[in-house]
Biopython code that builds the backbone (N, CA, C, O; Angstrom):
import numpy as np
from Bio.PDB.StructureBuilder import StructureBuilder

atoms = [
    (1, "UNK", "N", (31.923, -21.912, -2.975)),
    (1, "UNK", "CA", (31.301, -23.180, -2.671)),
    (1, "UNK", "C", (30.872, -23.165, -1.214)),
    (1, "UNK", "O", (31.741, -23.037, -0.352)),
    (2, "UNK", "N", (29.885, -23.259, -0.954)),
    (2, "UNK", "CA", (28.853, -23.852, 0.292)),
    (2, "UNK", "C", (29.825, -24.409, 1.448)),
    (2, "UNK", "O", (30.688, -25.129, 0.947)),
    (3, "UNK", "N", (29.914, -24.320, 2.496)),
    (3, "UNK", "CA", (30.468, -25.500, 3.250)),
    (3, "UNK", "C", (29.998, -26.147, 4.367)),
    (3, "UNK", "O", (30.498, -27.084, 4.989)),
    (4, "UNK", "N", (28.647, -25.341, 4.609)),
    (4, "UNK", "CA", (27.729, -26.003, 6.040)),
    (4, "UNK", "C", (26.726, -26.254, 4.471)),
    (4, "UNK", "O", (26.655, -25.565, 3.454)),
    (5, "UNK", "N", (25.994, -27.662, 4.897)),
    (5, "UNK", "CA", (25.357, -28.272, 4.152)),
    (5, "UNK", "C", (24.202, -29.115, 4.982)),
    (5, "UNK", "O", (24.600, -29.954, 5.790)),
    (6, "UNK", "N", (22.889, -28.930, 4.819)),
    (6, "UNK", "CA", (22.111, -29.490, 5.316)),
    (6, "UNK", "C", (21.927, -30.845, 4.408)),
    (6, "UNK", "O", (22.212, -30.819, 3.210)),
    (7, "UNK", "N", (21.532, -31.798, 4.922)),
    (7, "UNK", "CA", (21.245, -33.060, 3.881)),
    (7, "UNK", "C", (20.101, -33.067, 2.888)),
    (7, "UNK", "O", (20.222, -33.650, 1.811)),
    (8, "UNK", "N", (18.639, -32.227, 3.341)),
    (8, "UNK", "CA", (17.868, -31.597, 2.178)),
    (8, "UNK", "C", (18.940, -30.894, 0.918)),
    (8, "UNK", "O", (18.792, -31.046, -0.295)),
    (9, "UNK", "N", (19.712, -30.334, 1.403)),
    (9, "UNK", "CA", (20.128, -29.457, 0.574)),
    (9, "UNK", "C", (20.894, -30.012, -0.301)),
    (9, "UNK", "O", (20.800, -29.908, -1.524)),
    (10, "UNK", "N", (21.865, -30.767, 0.464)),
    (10, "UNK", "CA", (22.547, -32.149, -0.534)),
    (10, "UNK", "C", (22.120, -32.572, -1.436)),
    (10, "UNK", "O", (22.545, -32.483, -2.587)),
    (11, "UNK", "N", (20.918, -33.268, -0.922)),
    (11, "UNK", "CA", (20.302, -34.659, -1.962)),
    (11, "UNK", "C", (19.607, -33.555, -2.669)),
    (11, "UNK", "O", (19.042, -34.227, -3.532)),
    (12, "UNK", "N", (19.200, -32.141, -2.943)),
    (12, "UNK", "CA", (18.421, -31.274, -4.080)),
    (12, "UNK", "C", (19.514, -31.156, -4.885)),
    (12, "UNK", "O", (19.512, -31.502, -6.066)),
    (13, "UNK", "N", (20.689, -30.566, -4.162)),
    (13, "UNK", "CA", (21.242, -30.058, -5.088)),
    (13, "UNK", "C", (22.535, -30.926, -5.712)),
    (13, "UNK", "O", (23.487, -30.343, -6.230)),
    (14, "UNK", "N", (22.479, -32.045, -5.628)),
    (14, "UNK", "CA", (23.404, -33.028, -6.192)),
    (14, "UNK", "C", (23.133, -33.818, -6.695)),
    (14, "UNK", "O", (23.983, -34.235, -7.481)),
    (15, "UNK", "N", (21.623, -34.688, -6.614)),
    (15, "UNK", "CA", (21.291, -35.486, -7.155)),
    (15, "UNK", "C", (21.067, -35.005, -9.007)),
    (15, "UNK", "O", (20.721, -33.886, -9.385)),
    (16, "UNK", "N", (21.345, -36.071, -9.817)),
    (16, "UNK", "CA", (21.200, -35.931, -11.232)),
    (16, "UNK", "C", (19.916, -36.233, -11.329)),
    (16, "UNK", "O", (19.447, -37.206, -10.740)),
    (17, "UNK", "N", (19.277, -35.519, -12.004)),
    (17, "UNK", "CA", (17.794, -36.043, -12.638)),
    (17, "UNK", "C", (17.930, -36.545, -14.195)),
    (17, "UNK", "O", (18.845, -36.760, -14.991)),
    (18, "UNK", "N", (16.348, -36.615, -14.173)),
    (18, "UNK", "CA", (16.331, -37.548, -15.657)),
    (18, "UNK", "C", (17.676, -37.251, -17.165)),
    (18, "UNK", "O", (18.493, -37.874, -17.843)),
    (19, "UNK", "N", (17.052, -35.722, -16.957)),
    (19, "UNK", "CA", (17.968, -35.406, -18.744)),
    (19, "UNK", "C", (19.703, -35.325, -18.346)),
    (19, "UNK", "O", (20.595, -35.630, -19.138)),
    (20, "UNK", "N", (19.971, -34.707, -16.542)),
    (20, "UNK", "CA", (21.580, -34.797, -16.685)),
    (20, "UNK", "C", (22.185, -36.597, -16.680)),
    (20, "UNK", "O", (23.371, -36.920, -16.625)),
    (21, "UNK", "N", (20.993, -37.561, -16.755)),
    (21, "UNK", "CA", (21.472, -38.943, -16.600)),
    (21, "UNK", "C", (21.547, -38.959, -17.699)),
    (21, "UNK", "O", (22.542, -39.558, -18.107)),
    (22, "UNK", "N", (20.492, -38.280, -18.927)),
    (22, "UNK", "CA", (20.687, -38.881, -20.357)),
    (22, "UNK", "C", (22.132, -38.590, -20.725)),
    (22, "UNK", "O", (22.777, -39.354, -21.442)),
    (23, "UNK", "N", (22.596, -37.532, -20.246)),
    (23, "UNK", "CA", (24.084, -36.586, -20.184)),
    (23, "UNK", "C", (24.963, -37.734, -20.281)),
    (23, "UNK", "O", (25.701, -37.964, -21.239)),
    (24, "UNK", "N", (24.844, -38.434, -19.247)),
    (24, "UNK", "CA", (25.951, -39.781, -18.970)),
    (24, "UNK", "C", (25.838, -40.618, -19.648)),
    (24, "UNK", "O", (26.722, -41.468, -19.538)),
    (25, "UNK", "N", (24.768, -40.876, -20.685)),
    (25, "UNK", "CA", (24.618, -42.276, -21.107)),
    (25, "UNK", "C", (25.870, -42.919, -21.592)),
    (25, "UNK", "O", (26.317, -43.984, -21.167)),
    (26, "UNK", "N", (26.542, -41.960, -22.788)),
    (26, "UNK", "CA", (27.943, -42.426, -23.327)),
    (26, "UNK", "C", (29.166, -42.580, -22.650)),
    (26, "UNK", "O", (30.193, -42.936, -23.227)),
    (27, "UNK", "N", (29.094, -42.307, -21.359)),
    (27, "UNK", "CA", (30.082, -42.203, -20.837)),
    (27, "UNK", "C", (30.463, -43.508, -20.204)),
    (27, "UNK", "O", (29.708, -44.389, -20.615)),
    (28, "UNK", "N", (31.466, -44.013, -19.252)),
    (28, "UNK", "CA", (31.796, -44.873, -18.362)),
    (28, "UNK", "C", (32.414, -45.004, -17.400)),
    (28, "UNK", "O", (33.062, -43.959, -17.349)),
    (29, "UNK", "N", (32.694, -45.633, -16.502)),
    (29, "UNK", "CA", (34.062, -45.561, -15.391)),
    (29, "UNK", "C", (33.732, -44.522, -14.715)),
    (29, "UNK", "O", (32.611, -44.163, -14.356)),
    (30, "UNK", "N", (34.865, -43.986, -14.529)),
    (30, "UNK", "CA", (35.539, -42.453, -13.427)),
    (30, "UNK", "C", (34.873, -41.951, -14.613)),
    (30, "UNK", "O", (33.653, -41.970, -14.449)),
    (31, "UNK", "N", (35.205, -41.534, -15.683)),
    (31, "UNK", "CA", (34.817, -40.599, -16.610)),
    (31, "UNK", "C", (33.216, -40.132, -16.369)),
    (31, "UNK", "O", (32.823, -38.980, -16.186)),
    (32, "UNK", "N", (32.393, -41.384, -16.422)),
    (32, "UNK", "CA", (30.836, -40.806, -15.847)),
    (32, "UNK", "C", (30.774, -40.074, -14.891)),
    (32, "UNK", "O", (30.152, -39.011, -14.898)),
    (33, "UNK", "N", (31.758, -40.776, -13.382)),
    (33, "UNK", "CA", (31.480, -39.919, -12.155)),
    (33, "UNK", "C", (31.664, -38.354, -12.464)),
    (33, "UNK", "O", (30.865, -37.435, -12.285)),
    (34, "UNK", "N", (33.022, -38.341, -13.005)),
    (34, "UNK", "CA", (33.879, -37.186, -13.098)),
    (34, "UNK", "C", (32.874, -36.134, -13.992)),
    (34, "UNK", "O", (32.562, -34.952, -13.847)),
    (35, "UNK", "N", (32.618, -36.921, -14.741)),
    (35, "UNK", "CA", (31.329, -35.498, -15.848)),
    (35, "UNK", "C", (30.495, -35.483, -14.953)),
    (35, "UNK", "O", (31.001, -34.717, -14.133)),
    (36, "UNK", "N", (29.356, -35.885, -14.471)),
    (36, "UNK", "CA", (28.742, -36.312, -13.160)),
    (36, "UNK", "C", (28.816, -35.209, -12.101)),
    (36, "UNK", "O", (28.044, -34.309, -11.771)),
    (37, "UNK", "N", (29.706, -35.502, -11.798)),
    (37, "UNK", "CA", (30.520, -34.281, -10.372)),
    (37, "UNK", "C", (30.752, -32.799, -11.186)),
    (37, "UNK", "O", (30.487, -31.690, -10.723)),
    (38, "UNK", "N", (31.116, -32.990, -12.046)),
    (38, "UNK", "CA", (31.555, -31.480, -13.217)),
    (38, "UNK", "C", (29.932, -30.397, -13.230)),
    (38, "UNK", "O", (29.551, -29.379, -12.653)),
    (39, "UNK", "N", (29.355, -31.389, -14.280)),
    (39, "UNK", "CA", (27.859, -30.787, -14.326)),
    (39, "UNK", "C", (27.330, -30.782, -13.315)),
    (39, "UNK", "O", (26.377, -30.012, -13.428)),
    (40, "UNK", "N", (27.369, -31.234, -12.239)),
    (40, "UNK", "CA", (26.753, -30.349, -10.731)),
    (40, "UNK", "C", (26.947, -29.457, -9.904)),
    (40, "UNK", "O", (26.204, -28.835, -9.145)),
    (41, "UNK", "N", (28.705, -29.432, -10.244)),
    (41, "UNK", "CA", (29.374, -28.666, -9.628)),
    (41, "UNK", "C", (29.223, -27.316, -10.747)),
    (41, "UNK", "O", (28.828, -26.359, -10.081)),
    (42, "UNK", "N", (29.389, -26.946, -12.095)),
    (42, "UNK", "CA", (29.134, -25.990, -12.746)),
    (42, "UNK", "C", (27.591, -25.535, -12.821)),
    (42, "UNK", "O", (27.248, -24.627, -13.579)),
    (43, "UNK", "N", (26.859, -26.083, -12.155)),
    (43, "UNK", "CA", (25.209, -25.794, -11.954)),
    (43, "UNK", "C", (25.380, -24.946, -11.074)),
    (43, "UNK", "O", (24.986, -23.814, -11.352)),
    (44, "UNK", "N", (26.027, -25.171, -9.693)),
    (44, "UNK", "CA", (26.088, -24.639, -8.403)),
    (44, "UNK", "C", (26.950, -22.994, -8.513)),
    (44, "UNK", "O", (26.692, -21.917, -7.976)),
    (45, "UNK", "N", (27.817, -23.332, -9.263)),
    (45, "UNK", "CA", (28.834, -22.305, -9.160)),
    (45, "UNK", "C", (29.089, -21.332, -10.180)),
    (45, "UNK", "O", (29.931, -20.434, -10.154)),
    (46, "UNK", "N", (28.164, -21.646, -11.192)),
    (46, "UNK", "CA", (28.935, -20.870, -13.232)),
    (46, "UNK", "C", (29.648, -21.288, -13.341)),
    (46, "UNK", "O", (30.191, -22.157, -12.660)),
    (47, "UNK", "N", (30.110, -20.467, -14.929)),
    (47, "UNK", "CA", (31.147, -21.305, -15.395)),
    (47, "UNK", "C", (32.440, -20.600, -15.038)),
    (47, "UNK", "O", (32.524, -19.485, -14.524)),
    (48, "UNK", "N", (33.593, -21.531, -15.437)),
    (48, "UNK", "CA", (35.130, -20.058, -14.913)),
    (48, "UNK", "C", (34.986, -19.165, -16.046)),
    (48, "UNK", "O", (34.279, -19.043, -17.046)),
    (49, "UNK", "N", (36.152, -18.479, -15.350)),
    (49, "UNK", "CA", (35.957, -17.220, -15.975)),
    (49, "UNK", "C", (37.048, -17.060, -16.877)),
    (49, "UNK", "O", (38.146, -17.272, -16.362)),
    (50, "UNK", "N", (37.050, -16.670, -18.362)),
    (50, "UNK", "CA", (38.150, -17.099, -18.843)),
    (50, "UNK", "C", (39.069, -16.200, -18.979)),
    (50, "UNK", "O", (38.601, -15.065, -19.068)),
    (51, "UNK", "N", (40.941, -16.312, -19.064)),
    (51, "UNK", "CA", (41.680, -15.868, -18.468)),
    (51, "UNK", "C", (41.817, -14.495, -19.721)),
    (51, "UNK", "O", (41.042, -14.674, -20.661)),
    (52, "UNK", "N", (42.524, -13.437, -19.812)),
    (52, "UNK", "CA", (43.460, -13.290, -20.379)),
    (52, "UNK", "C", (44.434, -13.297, -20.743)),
    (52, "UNK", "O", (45.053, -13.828, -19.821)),
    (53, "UNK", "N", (45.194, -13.050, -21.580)),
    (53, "UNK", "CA", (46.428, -13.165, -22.600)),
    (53, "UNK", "C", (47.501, -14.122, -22.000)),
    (53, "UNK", "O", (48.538, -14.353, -22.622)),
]
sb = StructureBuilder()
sb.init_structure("model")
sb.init_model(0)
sb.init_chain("A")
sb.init_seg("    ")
for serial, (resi, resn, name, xyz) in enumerate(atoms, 1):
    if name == "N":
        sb.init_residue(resn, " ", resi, " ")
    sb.init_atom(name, np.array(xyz, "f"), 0.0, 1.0, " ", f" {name:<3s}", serial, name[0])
structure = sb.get_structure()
């Protein structure tokens, strides 16, 4: 994860656009933020990596 951050870079790469808002529609509360913050943060980074045994 990034940790010097310009504010262009912010508002590109965090803001939700149209279809990740459709993403939220069902959601509510913390739960929206939290999916919200998830799907931006797994945009930025991939996905984990899954463990073995």
């Amino acid at each position: 994860m990034r940790r010097d951050w310009e504010l262009e870079d912010l508002i590109e790469c965090w803001t939700l656009d149209e279809e990740e808002f459709a993403l939220l529609a069902n959601k509510s509360g913390a739960t929206r933020l939290g999916f919200g913050l998830m799907l931006k943060f797994f945009e930025q980074e991939g996905p984990v990596p899954a463990t073995c045994g």
